[in-house]
C-alpha positions as CSV (number, residue, x, y, z in Angstrom):
1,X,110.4,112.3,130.1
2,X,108.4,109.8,128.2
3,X,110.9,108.6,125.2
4,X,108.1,109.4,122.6
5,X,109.3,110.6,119.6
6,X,105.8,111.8,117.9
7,X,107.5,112.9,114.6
8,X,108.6,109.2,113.9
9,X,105.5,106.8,113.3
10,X,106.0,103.6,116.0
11,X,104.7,101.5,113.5
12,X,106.9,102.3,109.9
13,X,109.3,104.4,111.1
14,X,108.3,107.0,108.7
15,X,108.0,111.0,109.3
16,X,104.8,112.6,111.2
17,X,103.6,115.7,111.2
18,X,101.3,117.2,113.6
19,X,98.3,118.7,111.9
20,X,96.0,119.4,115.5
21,X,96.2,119.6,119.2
22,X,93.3,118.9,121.1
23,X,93.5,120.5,124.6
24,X,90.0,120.8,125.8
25,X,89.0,118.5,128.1
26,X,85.6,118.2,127.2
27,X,86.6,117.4,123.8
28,X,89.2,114.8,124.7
29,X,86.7,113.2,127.0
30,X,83.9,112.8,124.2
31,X,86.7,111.4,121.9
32,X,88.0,109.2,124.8
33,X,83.7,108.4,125.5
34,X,83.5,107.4,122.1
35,X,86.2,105.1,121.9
36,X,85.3,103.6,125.1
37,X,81.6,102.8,123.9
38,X,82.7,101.9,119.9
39,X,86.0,101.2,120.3
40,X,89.0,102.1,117.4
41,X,88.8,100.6,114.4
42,X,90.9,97.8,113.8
43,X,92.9,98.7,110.7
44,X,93.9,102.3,111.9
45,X,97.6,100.7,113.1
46,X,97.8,98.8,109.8
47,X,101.0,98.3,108.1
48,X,100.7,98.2,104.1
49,X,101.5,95.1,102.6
50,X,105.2,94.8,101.5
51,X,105.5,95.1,97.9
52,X,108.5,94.4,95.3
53,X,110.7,97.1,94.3
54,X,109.0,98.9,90.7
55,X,110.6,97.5,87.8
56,X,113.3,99.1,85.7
57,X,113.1,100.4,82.4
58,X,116.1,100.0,80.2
């Protein structure tokens, strides 16, 4: 219906894994208040810095 695949990550294409669903709606409307009023921090959708392959010993 939506084309959401939530065990790939959108940003690294690497495998997820749910660990909690939050179904209450009081509690998604505190997190969703608390967002609103502090906003999400900016490196939570980071991507790691690309790094060189490790070396290889001989």
């Amino acid at each position: 219906m939506f084309a959401i695949d939530v065990n790939t990550c959108g940003h690294c294409g690497g495998t997820l894994r749910i660990v909690a669903s939050i179904e209450e709606p009081t509690a998604i409307r505190a997190i969703l208040g608390y967002f609103a009023k502090h906003g999400a921090l900016e490196k939570a959708h980071y991507r790691p810095a690309p790094r060189a392959p490790p070396a290889v010993v001989a």
